[in-house]
C-alpha positions in Angstrom: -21.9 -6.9 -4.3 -19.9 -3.8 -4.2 -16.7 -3.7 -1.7 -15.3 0.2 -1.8 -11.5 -0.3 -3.1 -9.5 1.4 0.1 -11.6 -0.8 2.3 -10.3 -3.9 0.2 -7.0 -2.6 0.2 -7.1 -1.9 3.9 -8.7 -5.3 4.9 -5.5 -6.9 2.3 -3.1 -4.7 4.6 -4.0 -4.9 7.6 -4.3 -9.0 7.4 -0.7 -8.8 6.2 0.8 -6.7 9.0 -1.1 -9.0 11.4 0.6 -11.9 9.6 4.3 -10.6 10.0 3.3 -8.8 12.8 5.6 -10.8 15.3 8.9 -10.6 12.3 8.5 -6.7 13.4 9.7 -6.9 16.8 12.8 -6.3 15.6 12.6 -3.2 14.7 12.4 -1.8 18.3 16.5 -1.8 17.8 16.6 -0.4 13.9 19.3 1.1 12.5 19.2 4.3 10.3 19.8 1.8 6.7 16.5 -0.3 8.3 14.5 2.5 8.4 14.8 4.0 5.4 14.0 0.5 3.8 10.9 1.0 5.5 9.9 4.7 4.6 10.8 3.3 0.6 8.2 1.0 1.4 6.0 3.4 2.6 6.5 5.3 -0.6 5.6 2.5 -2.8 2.5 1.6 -0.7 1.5 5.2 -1.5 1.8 5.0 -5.3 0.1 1.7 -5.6 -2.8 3.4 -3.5 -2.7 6.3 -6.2 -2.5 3.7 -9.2 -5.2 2.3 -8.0 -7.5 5.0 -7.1 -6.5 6.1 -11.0 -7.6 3.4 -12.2 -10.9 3.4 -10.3 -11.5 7.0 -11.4 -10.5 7.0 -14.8 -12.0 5.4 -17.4 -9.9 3.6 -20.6 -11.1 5.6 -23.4 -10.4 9.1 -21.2 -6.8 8.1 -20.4 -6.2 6.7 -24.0 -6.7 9.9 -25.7 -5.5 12.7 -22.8 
């Protein structure tokens, strides 16, 4: 069975913002040094999407010898 990786990641995700969900409610009342934690989280969720759509496309012998 084949599961399509940024379904899998977004299933992985979205269960974990469900999970910590209610820990966010917090947030209605961030402060400026808060929310920049949050868009460098942001920014690391989008390279780990790229490593892993990298990974998905590339194949070992291709990225050993480019």
């Amino acid at each position: 069975m084949f599961y399509p990786v940024l379904g899998l990641l977004t299933l992985r995700f979205g269960i974990t913002f469900v999970m910590s969900s209610p820990a966010l409610r917090s947030l209605r009342h961030a402060d400026a040094r808060t929310l920049r934690g949050i868009f460098i989280a942001g920014v690391l969720l989008g390279i780990f999407l790229s490593e892993t759509f990298g990974v998905l496309l590339r194949h070992a012998s291709n990225a050993a010898f480019d």
